[in-house]
N, C-alpha and C positions, 0 to 999 in steps of 0.2 A: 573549829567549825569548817566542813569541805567547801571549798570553793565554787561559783558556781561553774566556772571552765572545769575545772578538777570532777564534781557531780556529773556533769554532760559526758565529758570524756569515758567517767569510769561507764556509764549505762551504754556509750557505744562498742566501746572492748566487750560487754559482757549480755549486751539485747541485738545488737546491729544485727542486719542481716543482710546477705550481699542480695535477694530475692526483695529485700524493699528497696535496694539504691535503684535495683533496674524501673522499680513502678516507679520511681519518682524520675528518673530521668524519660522512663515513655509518659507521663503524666504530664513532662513539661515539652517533649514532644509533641504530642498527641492535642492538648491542652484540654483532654478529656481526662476522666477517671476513667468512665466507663470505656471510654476507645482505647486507652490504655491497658483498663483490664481484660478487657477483647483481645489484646494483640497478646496479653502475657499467660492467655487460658485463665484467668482468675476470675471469681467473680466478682462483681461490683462490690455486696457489701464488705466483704475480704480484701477488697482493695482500698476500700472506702478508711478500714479500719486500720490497715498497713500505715496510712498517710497518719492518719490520726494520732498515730504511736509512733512515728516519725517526730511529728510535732509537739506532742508529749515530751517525749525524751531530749530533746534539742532544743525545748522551753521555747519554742516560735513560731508562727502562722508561716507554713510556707506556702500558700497558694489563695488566690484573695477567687473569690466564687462571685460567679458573672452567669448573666443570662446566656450566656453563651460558652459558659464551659468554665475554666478553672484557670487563673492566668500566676504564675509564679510570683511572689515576693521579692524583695532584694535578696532576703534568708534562703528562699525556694533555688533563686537563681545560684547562691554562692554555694548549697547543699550540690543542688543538681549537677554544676561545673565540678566539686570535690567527687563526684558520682562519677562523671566522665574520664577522672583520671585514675580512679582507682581501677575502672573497666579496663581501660588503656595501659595499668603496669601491669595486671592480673594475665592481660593479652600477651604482652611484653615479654614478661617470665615464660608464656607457655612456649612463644614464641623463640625464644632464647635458648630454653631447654630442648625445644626440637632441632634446632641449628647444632647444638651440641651434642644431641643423640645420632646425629647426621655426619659428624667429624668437622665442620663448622665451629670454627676457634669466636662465637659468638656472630652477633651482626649489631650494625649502626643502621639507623635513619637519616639522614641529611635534609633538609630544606636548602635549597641553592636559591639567591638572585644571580643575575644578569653580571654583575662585577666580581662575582668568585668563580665562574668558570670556567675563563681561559688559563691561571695560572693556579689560584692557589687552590683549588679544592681539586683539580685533578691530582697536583705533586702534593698532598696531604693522603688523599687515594694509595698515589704509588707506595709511599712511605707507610699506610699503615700494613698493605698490602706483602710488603718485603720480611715486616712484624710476625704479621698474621696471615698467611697465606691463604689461608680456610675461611677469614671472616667472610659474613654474609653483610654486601654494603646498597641501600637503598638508597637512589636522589631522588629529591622531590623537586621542581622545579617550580616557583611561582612569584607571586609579588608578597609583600610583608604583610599586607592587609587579608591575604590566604592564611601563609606562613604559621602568623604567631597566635594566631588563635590554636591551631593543632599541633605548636609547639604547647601553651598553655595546658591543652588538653590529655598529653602525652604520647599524642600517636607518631610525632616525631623528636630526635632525642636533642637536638641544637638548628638552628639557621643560620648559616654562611652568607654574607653577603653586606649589601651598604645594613647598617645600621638602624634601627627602625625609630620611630620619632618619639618623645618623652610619653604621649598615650599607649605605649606597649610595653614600658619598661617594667611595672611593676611585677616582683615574681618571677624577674627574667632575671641572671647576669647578662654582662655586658663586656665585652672585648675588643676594645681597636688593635688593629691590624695597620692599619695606614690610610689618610687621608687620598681620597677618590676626583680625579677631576670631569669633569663633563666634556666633550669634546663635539663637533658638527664635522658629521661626514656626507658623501656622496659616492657617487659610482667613478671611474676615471674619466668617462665620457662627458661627467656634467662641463655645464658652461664654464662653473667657476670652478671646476677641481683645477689647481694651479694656478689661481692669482694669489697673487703677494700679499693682496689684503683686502678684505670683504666686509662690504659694512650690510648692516639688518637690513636696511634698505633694498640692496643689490638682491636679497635672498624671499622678501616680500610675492615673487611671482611665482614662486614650485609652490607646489604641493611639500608636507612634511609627514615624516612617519614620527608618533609622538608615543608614549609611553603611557596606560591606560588612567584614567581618571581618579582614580584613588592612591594612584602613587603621590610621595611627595613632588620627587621628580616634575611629575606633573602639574600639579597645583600650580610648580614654579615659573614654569611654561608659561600656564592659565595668565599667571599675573606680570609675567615679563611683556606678554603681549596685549595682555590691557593695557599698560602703561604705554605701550608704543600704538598710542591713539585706537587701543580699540582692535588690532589689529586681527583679520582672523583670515585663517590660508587659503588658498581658493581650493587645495585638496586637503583631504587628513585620514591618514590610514594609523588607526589605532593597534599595535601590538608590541607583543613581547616574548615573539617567536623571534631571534637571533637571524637563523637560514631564510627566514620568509622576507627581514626585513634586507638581509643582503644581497638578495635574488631583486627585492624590489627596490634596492637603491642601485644594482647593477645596471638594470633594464628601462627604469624611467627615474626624468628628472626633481627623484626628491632629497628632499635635506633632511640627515635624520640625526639623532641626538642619542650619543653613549659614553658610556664609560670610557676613558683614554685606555685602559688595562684591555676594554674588550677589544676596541679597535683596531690595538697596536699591530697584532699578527696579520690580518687581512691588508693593514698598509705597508707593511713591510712585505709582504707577498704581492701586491698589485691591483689584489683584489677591490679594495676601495681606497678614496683619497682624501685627505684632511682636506677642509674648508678651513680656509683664515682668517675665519672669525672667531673672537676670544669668547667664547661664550659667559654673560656675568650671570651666571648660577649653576645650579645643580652640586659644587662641592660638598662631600662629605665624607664622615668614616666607613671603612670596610673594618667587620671583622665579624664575632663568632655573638651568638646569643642561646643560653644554653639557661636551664631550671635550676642550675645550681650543680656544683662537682658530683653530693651527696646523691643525683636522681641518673648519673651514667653509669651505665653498665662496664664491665670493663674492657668491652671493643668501644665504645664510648670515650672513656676514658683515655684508652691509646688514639682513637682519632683526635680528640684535642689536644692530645702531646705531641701529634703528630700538623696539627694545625700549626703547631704556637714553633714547630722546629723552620718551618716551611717560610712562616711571617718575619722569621730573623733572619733566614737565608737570602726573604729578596729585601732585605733591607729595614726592617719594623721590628721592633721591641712593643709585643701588645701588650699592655695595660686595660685595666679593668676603667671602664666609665661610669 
């Protein structure tokens, strides 16, 4: 007797249609049928019937009906999200095949934080770059809580950078690269750039540039400085613009909080100066977060060969987490 995974399966290889994934992902959009079927030229009842033979064949309610429109199920949600990404390789491919019609040895996506891009995602670049002279390479700059949803989705192909926290992990691999430490910087002009040793206290009256609210990072902030009575900065400039916070730890006296990797270069040039304060948080891993080998392409595939050559030259054997 056919299973019922084995049933569902055969009736999507053989009824699916990629004109019903779109109504179901504008349907969870839109959280209309009818504004959904507006936007895709369909009619309502046509659209109405699409869903219906959607949930037919997939034996499940995907969308529960509300006086105000139509709001997805858990089923709606994980159909709609499998929707997103087949959109997203279908893109992929056409995208791929025009890089190669172009003389384009393929292209990657990247997702960058903040601690892969002074050393290892640039010489992973160079590296795959020396490979593939032709590839087509995109960075994305952002925090994890951006990141890994549109890594999920597939419109980017890996994220470089710290490691994102056990609620991203699922449907991700995982790569350390090497343990991250946090560091406190300022401009050369602050008060305390050049004491021996700085306690929380001494650093209580600047203003801080912090890293924005939904990072972990942050959180850790958040709670380092409750526990120091509650404490809150009499400034706080929220970002995670690199040049903007440099400019503004050059210019005025605040204390700002990064990666020891991002730092190094500007304190070895002059540009900014370690604070000597130890900071108790922020450690964690750097490394590579990718859909699995099976979903890169093979400029893909050469960038993470090219990652994992890059992580043993500055010192790391990554390993999977």
């Amino acid at each position: 007797m056919m299973s019922r995974h084995t049933r569902i399966v055969e009736r999507a290889l053989t009824r699916l249609k990629l004109r019903q994934l779109r109504l179901l992902v504008a349907v969870g959009q839109y959280g209309s049928i009818q504004n959904a079927a507006r936007a895709l030229s369909i009619s309502q009842p046509a659209a109405t019937k699409m869903i219906q033979d959607l949930e037919l064949d997939f034996e499940v309610e995907l969308f529960d009906r509300t006086n105000r429109g139509v709001v997805p199920t858990v089923f709606g949600e994980a159909l709609i999200r499998h929707g997103k990404l087949i959109f997203s390789q279908v893109s992929n491919a056409a995208q791929e095949l025009d890089d190669l019609n172009e003389g384009n040895s393929g292209r990657v996506v990247v997702g960058t934080l903040l601690a892969a891009s002074p050393a290892l995602l640039p010489m992973a670049v160079e590296q795959l770059l020396r490979q593939r002279p032709n590839v087509a390479i995109k960075i994305v700059e952002g925090t994890n809580e951006v990141l890994m949803p549109t890594l999920l989705s597939g419109e980017i192909d890996m994220v470089v950078g710290r490691l994102p926290s056990q609620r991203h992990r699922k449907n991700i691999v995982q790569e350390r690269f090497f343990d991250e430490r946090v560091i406190a910087v300022a401009g050369t002009g602050h008060p305390v750039a050049g004491e021996k040793a700085v306690s929380f206290d001494t650093l209580k009256s600047y203003g801080w540039i912090l890293p924005p609210l939904e990072t972990t990072l942050r959180r850790q902030i958040d709670q380092f400085f409750m526990r120091q009575g509650q404490y809150t900065p009499p400034k706080t400039i929220e970002s995670v613009s690199y040049l903007a916070n440099r400019t503004l730890l050059r210019t005025h006296d605040f204390i700002g909080l990064m990666p020891a990797y991002v730092a190094a270069l500007d304190i070895r040039s002059g540009l900014l100066a370690p604070v000597n304060w130890t900071v108790p948080f922020g450690a964690g891993p750097v490394g590579v977060s990718y859909r699995g080998r099976h979903s890169l392409s093979p400029a893909g595939a050469a960038f993470l060969d090219a990652l994992h050559a890059v992580a043993a030259e500055i010192g790391a054997t990554p390993h999977a987490v």
